[in-house]
ZADO-1210 file (C-alpha; in nm, 4 decimals, padded with zeros to 6 digits):
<atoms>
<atom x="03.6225" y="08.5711" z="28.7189" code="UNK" pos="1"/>
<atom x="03.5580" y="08.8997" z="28.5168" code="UNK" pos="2"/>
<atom x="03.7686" y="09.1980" z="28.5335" code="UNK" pos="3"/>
<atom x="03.6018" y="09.3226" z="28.8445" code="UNK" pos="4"/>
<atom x="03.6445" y="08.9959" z="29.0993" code="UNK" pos="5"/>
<atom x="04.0499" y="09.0444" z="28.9621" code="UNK" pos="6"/>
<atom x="04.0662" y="09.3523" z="29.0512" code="UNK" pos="7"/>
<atom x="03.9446" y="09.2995" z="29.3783" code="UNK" pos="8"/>
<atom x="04.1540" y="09.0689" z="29.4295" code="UNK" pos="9"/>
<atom x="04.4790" y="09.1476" z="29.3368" code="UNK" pos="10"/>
<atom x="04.4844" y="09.5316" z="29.3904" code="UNK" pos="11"/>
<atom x="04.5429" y="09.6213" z="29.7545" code="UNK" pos="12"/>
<atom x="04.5667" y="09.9344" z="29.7918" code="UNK" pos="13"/>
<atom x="04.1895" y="10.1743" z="29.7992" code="UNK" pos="14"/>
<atom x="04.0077" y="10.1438" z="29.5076" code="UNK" pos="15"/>
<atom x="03.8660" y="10.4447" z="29.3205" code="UNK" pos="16"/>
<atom x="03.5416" y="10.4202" z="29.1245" code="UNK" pos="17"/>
<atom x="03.4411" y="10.6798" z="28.8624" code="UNK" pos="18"/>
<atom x="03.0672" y="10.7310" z="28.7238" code="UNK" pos="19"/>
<atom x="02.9710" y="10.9646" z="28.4964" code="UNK" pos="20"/>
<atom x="02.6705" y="10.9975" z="28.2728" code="UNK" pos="21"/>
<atom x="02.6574" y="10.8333" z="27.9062" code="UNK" pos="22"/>
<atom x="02.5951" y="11.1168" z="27.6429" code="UNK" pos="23"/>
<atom x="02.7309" y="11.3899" z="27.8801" code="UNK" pos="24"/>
<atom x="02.8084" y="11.6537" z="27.7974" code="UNK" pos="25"/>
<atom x="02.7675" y="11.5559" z="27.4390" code="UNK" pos="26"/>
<atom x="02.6006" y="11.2302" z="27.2869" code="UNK" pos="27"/>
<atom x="02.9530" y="11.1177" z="27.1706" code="UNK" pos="28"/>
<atom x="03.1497" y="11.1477" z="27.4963" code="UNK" pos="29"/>
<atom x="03.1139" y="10.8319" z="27.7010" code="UNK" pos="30"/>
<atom x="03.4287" y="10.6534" z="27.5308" code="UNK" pos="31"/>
<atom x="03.6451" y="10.9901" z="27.5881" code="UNK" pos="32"/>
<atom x="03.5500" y="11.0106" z="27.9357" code="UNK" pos="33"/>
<atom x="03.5907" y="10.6674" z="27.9687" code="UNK" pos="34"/>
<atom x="03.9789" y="10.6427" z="27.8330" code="UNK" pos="35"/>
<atom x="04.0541" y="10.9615" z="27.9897" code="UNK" pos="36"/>
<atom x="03.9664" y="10.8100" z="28.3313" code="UNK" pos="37"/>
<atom x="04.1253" y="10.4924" z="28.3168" code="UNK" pos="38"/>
<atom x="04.4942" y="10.7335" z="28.2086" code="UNK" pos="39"/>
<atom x="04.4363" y="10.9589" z="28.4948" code="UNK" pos="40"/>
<atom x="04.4399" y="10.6475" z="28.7008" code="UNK" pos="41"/>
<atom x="04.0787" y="10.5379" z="28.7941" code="UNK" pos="42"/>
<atom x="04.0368" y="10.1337" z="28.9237" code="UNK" pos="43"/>
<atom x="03.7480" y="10.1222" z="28.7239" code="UNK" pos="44"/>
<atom x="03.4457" y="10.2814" z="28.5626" code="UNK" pos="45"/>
<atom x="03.0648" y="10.3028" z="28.5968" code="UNK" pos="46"/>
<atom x="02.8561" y="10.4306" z="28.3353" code="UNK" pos="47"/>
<atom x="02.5078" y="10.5980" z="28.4063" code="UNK" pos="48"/>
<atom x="02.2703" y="10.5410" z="28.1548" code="UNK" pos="49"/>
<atom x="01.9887" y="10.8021" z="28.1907" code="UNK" pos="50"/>
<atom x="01.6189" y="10.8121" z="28.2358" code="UNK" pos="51"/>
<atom x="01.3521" y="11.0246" z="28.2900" code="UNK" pos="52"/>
<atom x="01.2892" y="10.9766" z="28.6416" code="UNK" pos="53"/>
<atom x="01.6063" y="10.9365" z="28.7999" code="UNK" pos="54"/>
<atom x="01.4419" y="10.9468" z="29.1939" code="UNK" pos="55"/>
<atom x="01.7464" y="10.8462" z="29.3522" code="UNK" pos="56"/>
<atom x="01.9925" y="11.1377" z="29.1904" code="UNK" pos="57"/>
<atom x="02.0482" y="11.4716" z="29.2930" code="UNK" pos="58"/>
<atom x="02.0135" y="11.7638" z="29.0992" code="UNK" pos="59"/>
<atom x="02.3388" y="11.7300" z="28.9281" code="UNK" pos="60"/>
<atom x="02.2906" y="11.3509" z="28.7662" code="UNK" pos="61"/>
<atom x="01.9349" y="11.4823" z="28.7288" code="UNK" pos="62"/>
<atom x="02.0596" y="11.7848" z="28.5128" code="UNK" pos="63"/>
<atom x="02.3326" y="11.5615" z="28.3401" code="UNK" pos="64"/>
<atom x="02.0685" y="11.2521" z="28.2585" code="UNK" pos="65"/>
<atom x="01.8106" y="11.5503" z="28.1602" code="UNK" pos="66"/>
<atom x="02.0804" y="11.6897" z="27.8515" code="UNK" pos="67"/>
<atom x="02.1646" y="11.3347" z="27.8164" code="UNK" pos="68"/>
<atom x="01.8544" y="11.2405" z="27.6920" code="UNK" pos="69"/>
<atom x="01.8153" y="11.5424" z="27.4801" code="UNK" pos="70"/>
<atom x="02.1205" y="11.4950" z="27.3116" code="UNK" pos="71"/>
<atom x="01.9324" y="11.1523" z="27.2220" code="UNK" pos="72"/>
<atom x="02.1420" y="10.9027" z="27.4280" code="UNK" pos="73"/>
<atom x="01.9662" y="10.5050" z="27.4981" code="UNK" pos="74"/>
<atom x="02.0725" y="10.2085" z="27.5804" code="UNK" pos="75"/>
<atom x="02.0661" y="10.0966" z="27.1836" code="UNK" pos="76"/>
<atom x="02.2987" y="10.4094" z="27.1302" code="UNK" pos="77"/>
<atom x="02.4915" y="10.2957" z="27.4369" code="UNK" pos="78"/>
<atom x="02.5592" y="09.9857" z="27.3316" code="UNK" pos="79"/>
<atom x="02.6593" y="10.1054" z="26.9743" code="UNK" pos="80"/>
<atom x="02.9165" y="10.3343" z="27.1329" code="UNK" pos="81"/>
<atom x="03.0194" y="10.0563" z="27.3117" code="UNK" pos="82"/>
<atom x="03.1117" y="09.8251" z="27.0498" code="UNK" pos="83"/>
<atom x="03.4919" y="09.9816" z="27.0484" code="UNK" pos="84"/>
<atom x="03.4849" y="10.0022" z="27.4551" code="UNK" pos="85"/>
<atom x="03.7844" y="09.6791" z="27.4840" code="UNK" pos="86"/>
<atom x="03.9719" y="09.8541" z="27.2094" code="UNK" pos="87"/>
<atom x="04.0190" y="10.1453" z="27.3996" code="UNK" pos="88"/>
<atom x="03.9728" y="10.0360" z="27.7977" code="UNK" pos="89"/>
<atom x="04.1125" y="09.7948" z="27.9798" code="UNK" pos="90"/>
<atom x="03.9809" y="09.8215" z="28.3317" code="UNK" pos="91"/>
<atom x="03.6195" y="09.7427" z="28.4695" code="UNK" pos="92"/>
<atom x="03.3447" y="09.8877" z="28.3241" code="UNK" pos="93"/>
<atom x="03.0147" y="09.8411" z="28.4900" code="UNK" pos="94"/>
<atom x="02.6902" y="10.0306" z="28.3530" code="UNK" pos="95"/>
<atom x="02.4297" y="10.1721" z="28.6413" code="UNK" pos="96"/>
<atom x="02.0908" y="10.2891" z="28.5785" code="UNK" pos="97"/>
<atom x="01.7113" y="10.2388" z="28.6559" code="UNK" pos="98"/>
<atom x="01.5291" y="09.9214" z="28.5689" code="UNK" pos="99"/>
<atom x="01.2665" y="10.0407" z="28.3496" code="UNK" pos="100"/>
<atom x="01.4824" y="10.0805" z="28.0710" code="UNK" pos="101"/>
<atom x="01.6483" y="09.7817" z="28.1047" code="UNK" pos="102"/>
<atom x="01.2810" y="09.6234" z="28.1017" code="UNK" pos="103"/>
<atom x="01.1815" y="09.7532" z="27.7970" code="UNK" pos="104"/>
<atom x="01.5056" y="09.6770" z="27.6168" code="UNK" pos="105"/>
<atom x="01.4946" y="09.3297" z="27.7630" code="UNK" pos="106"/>
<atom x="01.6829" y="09.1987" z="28.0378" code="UNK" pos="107"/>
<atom x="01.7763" y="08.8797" z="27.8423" code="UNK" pos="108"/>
<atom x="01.9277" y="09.0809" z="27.5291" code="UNK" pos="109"/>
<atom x="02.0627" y="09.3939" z="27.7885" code="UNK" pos="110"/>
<atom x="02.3110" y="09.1331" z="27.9670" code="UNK" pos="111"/>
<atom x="02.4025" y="09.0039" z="27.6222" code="UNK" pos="112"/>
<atom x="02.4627" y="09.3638" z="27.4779" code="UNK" pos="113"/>
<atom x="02.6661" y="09.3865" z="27.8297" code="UNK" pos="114"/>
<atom x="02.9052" y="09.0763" z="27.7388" code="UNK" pos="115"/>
<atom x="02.9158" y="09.1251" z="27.3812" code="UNK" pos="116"/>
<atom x="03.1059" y="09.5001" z="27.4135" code="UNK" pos="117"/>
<atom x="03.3282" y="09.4185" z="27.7349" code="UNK" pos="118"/>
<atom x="03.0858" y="09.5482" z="28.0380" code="UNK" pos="119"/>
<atom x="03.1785" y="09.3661" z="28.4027" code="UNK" pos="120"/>
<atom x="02.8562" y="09.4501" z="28.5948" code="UNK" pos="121"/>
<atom x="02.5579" y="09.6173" z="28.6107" code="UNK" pos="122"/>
<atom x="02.4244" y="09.8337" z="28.9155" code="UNK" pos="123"/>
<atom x="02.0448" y="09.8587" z="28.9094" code="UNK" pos="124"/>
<atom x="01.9047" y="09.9942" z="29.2475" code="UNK" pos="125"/>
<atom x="01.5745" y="09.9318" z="29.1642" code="UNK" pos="126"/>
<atom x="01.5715" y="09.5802" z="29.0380" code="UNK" pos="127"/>
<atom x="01.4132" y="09.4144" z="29.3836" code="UNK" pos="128"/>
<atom x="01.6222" y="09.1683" z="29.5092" code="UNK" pos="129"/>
<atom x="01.3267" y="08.8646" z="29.4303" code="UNK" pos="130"/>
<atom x="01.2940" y="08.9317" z="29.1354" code="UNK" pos="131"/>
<atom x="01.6401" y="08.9505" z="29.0008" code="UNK" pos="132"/>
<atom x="01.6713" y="08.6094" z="29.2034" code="UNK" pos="133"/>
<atom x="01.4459" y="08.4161" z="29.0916" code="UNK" pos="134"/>
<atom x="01.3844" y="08.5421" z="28.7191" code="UNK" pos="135"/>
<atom x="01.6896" y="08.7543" z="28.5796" code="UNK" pos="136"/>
<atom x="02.0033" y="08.5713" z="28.7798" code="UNK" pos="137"/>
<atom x="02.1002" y="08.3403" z="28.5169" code="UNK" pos="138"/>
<atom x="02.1211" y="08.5902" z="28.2395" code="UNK" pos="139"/>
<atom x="02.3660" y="08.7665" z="28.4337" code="UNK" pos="140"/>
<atom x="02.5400" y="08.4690" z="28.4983" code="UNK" pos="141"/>
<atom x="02.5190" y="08.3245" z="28.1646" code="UNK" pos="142"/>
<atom x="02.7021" y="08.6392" z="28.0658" code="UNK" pos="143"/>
<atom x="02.9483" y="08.6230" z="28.3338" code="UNK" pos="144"/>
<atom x="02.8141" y="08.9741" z="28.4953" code="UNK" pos="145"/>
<atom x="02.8078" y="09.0772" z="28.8416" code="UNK" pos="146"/>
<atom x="02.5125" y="09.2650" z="29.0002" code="UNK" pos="147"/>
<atom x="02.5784" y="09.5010" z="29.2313" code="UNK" pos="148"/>
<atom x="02.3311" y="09.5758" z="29.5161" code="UNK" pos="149"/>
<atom x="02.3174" y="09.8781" z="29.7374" code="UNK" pos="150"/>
<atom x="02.3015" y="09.8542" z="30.0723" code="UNK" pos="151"/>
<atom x="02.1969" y="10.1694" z="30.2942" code="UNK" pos="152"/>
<atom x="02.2442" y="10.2566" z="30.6922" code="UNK" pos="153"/>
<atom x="01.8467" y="10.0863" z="30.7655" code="UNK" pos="154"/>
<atom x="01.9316" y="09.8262" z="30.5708" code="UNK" pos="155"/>
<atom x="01.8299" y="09.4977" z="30.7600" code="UNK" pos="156"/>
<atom x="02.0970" y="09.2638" z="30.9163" code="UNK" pos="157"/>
<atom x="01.9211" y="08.9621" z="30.7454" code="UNK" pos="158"/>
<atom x="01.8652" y="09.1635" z="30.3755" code="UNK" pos="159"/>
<atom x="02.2737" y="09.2132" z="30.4115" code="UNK" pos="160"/>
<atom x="02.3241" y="08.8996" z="30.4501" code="UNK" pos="161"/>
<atom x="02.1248" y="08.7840" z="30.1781" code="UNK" pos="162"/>
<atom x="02.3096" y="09.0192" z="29.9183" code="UNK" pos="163"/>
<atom x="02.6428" y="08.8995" z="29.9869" code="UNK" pos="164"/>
<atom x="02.4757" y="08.5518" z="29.9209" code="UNK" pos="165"/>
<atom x="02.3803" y="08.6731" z="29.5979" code="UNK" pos="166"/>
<atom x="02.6145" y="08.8731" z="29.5051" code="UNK" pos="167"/>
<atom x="02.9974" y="08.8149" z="29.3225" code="UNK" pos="168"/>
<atom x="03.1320" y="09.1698" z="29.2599" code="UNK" pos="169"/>
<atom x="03.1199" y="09.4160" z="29.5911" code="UNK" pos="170"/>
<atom x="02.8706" y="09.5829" z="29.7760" code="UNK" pos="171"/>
<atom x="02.7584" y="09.9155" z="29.7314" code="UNK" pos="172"/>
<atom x="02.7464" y="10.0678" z="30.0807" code="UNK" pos="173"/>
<atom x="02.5256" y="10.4367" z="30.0203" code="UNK" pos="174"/>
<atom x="02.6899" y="10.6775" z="30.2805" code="UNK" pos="175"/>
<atom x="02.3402" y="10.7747" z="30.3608" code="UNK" pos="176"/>
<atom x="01.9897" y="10.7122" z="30.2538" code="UNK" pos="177"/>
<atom x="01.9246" y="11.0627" z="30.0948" code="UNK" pos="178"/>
<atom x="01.9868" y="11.1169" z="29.7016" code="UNK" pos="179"/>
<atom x="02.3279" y="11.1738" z="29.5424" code="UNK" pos="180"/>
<atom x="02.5074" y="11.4613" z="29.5536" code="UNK" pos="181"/>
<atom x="02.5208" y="11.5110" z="29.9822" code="UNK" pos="182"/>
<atom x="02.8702" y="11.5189" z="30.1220" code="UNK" pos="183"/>
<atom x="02.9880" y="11.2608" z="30.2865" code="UNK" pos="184"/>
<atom x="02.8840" y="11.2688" z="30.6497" code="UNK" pos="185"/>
<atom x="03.1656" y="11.2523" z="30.8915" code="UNK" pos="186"/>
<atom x="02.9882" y="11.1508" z="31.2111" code="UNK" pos="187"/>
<atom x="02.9518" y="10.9104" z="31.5095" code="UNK" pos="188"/>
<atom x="02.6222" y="10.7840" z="31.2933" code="UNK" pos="189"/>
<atom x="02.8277" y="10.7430" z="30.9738" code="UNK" pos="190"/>
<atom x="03.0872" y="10.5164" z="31.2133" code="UNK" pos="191"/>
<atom x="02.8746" y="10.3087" z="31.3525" code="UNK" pos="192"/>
<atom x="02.6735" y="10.1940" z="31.0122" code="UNK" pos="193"/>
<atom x="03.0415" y="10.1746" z="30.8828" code="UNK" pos="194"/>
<atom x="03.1602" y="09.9854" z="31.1643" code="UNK" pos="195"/>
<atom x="02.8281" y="09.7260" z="31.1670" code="UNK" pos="196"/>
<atom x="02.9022" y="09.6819" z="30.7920" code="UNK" pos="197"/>
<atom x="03.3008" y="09.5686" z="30.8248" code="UNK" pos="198"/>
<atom x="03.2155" y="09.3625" z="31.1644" code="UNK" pos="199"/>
<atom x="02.9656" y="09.1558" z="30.9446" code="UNK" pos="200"/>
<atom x="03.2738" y="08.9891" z="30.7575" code="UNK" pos="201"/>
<atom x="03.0877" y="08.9640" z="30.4263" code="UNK" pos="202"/>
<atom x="03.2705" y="08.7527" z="30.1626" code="UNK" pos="203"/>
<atom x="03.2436" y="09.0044" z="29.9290" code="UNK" pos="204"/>
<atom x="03.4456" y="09.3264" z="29.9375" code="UNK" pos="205"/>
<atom x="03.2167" y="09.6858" z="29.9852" code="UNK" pos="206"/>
<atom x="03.2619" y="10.0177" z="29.8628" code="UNK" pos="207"/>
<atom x="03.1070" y="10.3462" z="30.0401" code="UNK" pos="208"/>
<atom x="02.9305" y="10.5858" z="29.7465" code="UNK" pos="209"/>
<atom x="02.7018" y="10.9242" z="29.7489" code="UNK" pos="210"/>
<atom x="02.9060" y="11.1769" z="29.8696" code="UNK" pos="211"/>
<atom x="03.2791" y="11.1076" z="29.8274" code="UNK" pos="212"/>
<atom x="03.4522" y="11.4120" z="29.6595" code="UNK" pos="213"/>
<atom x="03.7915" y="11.5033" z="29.7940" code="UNK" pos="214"/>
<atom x="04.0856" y="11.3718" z="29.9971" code="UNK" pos="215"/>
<atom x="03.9213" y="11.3746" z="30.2960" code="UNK" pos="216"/>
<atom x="03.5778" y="11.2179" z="30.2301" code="UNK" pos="217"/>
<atom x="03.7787" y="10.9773" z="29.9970" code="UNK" pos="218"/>
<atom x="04.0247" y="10.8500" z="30.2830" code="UNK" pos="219"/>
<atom x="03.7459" y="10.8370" z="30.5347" code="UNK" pos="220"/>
<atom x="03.5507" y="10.5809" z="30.3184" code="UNK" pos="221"/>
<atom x="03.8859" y="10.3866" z="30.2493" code="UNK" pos="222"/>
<atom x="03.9012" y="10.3617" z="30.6417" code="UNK" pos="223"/>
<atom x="03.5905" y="10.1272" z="30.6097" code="UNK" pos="224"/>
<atom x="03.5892" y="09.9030" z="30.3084" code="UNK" pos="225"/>
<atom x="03.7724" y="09.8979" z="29.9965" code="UNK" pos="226"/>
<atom x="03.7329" y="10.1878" z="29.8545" code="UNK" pos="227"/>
<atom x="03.4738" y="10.4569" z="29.6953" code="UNK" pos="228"/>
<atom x="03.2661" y="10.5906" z="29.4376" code="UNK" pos="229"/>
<atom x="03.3021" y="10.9459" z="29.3181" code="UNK" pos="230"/>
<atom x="03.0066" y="11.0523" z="29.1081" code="UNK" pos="231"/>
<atom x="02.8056" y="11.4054" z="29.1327" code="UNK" pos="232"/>
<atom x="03.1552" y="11.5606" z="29.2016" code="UNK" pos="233"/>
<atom x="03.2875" y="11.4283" z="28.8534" code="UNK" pos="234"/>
<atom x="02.9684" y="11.4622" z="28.6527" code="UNK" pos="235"/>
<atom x="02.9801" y="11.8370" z="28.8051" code="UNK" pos="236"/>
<atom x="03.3077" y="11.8606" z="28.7013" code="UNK" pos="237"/>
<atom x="03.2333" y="11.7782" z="28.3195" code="UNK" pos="238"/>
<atom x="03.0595" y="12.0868" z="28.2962" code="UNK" pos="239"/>
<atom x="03.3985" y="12.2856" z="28.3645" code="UNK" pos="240"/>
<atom x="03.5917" y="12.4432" z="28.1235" code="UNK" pos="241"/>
<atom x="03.8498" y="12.2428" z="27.9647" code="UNK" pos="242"/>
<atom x="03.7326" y="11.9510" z="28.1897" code="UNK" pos="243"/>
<atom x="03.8586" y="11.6847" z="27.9359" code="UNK" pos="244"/>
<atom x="04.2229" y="11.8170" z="27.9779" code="UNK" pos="245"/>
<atom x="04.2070" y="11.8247" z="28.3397" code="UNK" pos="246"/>
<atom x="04.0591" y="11.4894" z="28.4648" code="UNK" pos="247"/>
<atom x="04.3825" y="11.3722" z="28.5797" code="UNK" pos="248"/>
<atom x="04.3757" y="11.6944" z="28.8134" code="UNK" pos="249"/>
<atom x="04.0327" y="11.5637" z="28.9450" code="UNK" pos="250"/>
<atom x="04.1298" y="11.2048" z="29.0227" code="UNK" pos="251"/>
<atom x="04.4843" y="11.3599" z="29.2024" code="UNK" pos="252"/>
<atom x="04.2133" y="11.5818" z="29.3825" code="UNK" pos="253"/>
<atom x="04.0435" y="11.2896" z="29.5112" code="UNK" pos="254"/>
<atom x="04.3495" y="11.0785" z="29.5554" code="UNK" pos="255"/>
<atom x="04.7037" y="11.2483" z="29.4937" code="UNK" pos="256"/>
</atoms>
């Protein structure tokens, strides 16, 4: 088991899930955010690494991934930051991010990099589910990673069950099909997808994201499934003033 699949097991109580952006605000911020989290309280960590084309964002982890890249932040300058990540971090890190980079830097040598500096999992929403099964699975397991696949309210009966098949970390349950950033919606639809999810019994644990940012939206995924995953909220947050000092006020915002 990595950090993740102890976590998961052992911690009962709703699990919160920070992402932010790597090189946001500034190139050299992703180990500072990182620690900060983990003291204000976070269960774990997921680390965006950005790209050009981020379809799936909103305009906030657009903006963030868009200075990100300015400010000259890749996955080779991710994984040198990295290198110190165990010395300062003890909870689960997983990285999240768009396939094409992880293509060109090699899928074989990015699952290495992952396991050489600490990393749990890796979310990649675009890797299809074929291909990752039948030519990139065994680099992940080699390396003792767990993929995480996203699952969204059309998402097929038969395609759900296949990912818990596959998968050995959680499920990442999308609160709705549009791109990050939307509140939460609190509705008889939301319920029902909700509801068709938890009355599957998957083996593996799930965790509602896009759209969780307070109390309220935070509670309501809890209701569901393990926990959630706060992201625009946070990465919007960053851009406050004196946001390093006050991420412990964030997290009690989203669970006191």
């Amino acid at each position: 088991m990595n950090r993740l699949n102890i976590l998961f097991q052992n911690k009962k109580d709703a699990l919160l899930s920070i992402y932010f952006t790597a090189g946001y605000p500034n190139l050299d911020s992703t180990l500072d955010i990182a620690e900060a989290v983990e003291k204000a309280g976070a269960d774990f960590i997921e680390i965006g690494f950005p790209y050009s084309d981020p379809l799936a964002d909103g305009p906030v982890i657009q903006n963030s991934s868009h200075i990100a890249l300015q400010n000259g932040m890749n996955l080779k300058v991710l994984f040198q930051q990295l290198k110190d990540l165990r010395k300062r971090v003890s909870i689960p890190v997983l990285l999240m991010g768009y396939v094409n980079p992880v293509l060109q830097y090699g899928v074989a040598n990015f699952c290495d990099s992952c396991a050489e500096v600490g990393i749990d999992g890796v979310i990649v929403p675009d890797l299809p589910m074929y291909e990752y099964e039948n030519l990139y699975k065994d680099n992940f397991i080699k390396n003792n990673l767990s993929n995480i696949f996203l699952v969204t309210p059309q998402t097929s009966e038969e395609r759900i069950r296949r990912i818990d098949e596959l998968s050995n970390g959680f499920i990442y349950l999308l609160s709705s099909s549009s791109t990050t950033g939307k509140n939460l919606t609190v509705s008889n639809e939301a319920d029902a997808y909700f509801s068709r999810i938890r009355d599957m019994k998957l083996k593996n644990p799930t965790m509602i994201g896009f759209g969780i940012s307070d109390v309220k939206s935070f509670n309501k995924a809890a209701e569901y499934t393990r926990g959630a995953i706060v992201g625009s909220a946070f990465v919007k947050f960053l851009d406050t003033e004196n946001a390093m000092e006050r991420i412990p006020e964030f997290i009690r915002s989203i669970r006191p």
